[in-house]
C-alpha positions in Angstrom: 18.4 2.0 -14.9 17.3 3.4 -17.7 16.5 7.1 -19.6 18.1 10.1 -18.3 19.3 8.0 -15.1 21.3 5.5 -17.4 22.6 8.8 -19.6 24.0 10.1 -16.8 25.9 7.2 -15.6 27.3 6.8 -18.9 28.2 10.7 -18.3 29.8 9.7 -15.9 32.1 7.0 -16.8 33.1 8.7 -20.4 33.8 12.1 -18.1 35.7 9.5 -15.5 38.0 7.7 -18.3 39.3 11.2 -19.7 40.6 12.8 -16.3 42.0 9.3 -15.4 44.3 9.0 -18.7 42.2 6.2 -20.2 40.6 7.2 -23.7 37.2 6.6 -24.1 35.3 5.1 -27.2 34.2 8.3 -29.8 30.3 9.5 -28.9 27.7 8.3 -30.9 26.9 10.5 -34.2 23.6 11.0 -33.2 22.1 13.0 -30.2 18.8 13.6 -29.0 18.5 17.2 -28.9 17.2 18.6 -25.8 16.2 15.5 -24.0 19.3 14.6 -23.8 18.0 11.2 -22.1 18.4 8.3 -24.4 21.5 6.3 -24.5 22.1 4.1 -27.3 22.4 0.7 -25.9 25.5 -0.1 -27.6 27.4 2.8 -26.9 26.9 2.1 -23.1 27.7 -1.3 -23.8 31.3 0.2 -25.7 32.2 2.6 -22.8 31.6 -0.2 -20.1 34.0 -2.5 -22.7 36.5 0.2 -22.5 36.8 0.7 -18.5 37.1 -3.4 -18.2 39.5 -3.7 -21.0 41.8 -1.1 -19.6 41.4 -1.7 -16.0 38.8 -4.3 -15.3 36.7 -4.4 -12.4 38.8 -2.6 -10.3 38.5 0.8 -11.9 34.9 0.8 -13.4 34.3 0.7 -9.4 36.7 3.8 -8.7 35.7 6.0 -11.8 31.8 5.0 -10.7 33.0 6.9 -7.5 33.3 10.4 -9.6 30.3 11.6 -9.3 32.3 15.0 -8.8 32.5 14.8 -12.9 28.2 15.5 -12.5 28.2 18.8 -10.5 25.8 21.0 -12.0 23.6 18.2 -13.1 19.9 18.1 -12.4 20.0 14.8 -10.9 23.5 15.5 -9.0 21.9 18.5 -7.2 19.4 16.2 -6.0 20.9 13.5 -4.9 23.8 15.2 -3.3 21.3 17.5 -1.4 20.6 14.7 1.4 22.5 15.0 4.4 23.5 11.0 5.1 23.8 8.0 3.8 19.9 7.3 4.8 18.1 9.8 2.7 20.6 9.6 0.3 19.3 6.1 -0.4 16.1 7.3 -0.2 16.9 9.9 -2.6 18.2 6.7 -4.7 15.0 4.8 -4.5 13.0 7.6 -5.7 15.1 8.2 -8.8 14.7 4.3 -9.4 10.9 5.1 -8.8 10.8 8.0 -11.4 12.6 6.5 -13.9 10.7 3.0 -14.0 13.9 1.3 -13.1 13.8 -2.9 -13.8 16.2 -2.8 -11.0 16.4 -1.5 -7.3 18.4 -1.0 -4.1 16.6 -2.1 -1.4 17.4 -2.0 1.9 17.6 -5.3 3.8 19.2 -4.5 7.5 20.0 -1.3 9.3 21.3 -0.3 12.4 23.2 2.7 13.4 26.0 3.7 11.4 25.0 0.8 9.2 23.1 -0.6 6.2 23.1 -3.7 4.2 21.7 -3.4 0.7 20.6 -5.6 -2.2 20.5 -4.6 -6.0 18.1 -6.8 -7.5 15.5 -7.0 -10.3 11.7 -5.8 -9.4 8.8 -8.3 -9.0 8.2 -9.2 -12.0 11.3 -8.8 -13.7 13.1 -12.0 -15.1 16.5 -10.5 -15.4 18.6 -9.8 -13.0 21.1 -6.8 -13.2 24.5 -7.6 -14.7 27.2 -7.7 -12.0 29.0 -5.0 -13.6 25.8 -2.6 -13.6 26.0 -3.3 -9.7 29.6 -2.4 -9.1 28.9 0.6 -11.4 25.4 1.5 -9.0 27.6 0.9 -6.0 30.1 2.5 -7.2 27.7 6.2 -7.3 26.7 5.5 -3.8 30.4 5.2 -2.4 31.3 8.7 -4.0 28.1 10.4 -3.6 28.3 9.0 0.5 31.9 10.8 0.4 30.6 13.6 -1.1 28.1 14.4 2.0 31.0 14.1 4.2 30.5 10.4 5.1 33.5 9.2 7.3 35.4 5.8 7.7 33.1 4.9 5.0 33.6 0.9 5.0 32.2 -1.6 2.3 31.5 -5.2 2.2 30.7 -6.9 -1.3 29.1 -10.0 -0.7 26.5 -12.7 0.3 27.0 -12.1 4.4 27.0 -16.1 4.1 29.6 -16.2 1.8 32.4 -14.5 3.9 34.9 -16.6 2.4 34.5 -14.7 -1.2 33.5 -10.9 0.6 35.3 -8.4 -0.5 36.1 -5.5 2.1 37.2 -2.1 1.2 37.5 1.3 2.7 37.3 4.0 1.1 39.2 6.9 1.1 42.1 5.2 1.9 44.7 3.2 -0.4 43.4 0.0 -1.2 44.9 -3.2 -2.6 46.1 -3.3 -6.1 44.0 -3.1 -9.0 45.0 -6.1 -10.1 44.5 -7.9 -6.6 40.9 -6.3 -6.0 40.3 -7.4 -10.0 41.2 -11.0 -8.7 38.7 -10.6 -5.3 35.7 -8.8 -7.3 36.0 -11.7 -10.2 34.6 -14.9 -8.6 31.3 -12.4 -6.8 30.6 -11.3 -10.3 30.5 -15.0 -11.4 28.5 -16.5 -8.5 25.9 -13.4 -8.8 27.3 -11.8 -5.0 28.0 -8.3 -7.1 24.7 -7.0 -6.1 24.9 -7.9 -2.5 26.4 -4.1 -0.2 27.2 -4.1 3.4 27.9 -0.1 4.0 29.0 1.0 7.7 30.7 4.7 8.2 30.6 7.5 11.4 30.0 10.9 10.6 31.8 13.9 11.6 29.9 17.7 11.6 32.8 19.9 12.1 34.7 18.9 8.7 34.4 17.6 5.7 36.8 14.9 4.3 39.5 16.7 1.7 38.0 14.7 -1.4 35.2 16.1 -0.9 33.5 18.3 -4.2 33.4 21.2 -4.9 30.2 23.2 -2.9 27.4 23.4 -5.4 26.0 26.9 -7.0 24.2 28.8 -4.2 20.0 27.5 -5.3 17.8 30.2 -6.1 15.9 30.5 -3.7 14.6 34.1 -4.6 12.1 33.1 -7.6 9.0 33.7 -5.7 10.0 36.1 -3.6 8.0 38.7 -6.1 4.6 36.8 -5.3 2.1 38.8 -2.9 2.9 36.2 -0.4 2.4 36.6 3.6 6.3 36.5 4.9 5.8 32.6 6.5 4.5 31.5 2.6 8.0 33.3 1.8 10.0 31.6 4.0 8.5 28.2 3.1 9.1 29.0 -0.3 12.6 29.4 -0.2 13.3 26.6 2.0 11.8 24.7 -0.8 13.5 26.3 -3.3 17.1 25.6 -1.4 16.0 21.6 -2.0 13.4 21.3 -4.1 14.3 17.4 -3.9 13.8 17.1 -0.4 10.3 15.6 1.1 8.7 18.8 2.3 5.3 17.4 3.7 3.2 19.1 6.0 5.2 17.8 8.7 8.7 18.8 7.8 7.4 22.1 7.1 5.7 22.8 10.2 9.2 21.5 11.9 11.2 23.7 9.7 9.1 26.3 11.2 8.9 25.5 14.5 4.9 25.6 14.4 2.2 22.7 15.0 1.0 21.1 12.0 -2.5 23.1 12.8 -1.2 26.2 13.3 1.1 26.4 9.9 -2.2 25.3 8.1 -4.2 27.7 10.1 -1.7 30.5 9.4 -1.6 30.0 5.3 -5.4 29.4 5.1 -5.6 32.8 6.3 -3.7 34.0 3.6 -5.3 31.6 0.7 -2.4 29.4 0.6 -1.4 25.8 2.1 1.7 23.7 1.7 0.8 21.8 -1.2 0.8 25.2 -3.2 4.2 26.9 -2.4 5.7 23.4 -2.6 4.4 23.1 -6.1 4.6 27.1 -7.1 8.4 27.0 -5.9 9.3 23.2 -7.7 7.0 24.5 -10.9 9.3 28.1 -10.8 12.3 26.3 -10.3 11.7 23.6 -13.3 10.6 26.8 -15.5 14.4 28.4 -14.6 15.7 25.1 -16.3 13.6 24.4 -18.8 15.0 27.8 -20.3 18.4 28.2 -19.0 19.6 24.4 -19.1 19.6 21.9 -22.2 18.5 19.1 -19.7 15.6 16.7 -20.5 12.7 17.1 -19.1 12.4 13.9 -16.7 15.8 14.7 -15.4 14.4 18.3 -14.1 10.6 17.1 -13.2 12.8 14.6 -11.0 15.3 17.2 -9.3 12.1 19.5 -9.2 11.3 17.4 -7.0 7.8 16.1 -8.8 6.8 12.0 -8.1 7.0 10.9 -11.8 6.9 12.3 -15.3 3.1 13.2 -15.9 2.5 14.3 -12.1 5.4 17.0 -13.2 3.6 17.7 -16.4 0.0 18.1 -14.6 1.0 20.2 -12.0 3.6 22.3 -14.4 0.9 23.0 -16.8 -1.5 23.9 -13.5 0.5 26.3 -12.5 2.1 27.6 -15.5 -0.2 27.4 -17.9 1.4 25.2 -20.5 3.4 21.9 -20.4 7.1 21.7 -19.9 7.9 20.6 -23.6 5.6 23.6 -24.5 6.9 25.9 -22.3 10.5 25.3 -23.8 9.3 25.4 -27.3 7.6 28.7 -26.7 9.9 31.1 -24.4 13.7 29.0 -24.8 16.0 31.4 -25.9 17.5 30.6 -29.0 20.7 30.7 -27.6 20.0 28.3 -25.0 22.9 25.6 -25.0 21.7 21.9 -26.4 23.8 18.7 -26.2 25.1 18.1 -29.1 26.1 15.0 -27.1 24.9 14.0 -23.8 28.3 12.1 -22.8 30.3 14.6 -22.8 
């Protein structure tokens, strides 16, 4: 991964080492300000160093599993607002998407309860990622899967062939020592098998597992409740608003809603309105609320925002705002407005 994707893993990690005793390397002397989105390659190259010199393999998967260390983030509330392990992969895939990854999960077999998974380079790509950029990937999705409330959460590293060199773990539970799962993860990062996830798990609605995080900050879904909106625009709106991230076509609306798909676009043509608008008015109020308040780059809130890519959040900010992101943040950002004065920390 790359950009504000790749700055937050190393976020991650550096946040990860310190509550886990192990001293990461000093931050970089330079930052980039509000963007806060470009790692230098050889710091994430140090901090990776770090986690395999002072625990190998073993622990650069379990401190990958923190993603507790992100609440707050931009791209935490998104991912972490799916509800299973599916959308939360799909959630995945679209960050991947956003961010131009070289690199992708895709999904090779499902069933119920059940997913096997593949991080490999895109078509076109020569390289394929590192092994220890897999564990770290797979790592994220074990936590985050946690997280939602995922139980008996089960994971097979490992060609399916090769079940002589899998590695099984669940997690959640004591596992073998690090140095024994250091010894089993070695020889499927040498044959290339790092990459290669079997994920199986059951879910239970009435309770969430202890380690799970802490509940995010209540959204705010109020910000357009001051438009002269017909009450069903208003309600859309702030179901939007609770998960900007979420896919809220036609469709899900008119679920959401309990209407037909022709009588929700029926009812806000009536009023001037369709979907397409409060989606974009409440992700383009939203993104406006963190442009100001938050030092976060832009990409990492047009992607929370839940916009398609960088310039489709830029075309349809400035469309309905009147100026760019970057513009609007250099015009009305208070000048007290927190910036990172490093973005691994």
């Amino acid at each position: 991964m790359q950009d504000f994707a790749s700055a937050a893993m190393v976020r991650l990690l550096v946040r990860a080492m310190s509550a886990h005793g192990l001293p990461p390397p000093p931050p970089p002397p330079a930052a980039d300000g509000l963007a806060a989105s470009h790692v230098p390659l050889a710091y994430k190259r140090s901090v990776v160093q770090a986690v395999l010199q002072q625990g190998g393999l073993a622990t650069l998967l379990q401190l990958a599993q923190r993603v507790d260390l992100l609440a707050g983030d931009p791209v935490h509330r998104a991912l972490l607002g799916a509800t299973d392990v599916p959308e939360l992969l799909a959630r995945w895939q679209r960050l991947e998407r956003y961010v131009h990854s070289r690199h992708q999960v895709s999904i090779t077999a499902s069933a119920p309860g059940t997913v096997a998974l593949r991080h490999h380079a895109r078509p076109g790509v020569p390289e394929e990622p590192h092994p220890i950029e897999s564990l770290a990937v797979l790592g994220v999705m074990l936590g985050a899967s946690q997280a939602l409330g995922v139980h008996g959460l089960q994971v097979e590293i490992g060609a399916p062939a090769a079940t002589r060199q899998r590695v099984n773990l669940e997690i959640g539970t004591p596992a073998a020592t690090p140095a024994h799962l250091n010894a089993a993860l070695a020889p499927l990062a040498a044959q290339g098998q790092m990459g290669q996830w079997t994920l199986r798990w059951h879910t239970r609605a009435d309770e969430r597992p202890p380690h799970a995080i802490t509940p995010q900050p209540q959204p705010p879904t109020h910000l357009c409740d001051a438009l002269p909106w017909p009450p069903l625009a208003h309600r859309l709106a702030r179901h939007v608003l609770h998960d900007p991230a979420a896919q809220h076509t036609v469709d899900a609306l008119a679920r959401h809603t309990g209407l037909a798909r022709r009588s929700l676009q029926r009812a806000l043509t009536e009023g001037g309105l369709s979907c397409r608008h409060i989606v974009t008015e409440a992700r383009a109020r939203l993104a406006a609320q963190w442009l100001l308040e938050s030092p976060h780059g832009l990409a990492e809130i047009g992607f929370a925002c839940g916009f398609a890519d960088q310039p489709h959040f830029t075309r349809e900010f400035a469309r309905h705002v009147g100026l760019t992101p970057a513009r609007y943040r250099q015009a009305f950002a208070r000048a007290g407005t927190p910036t990172p004065d490093s973005p691994f920390i």
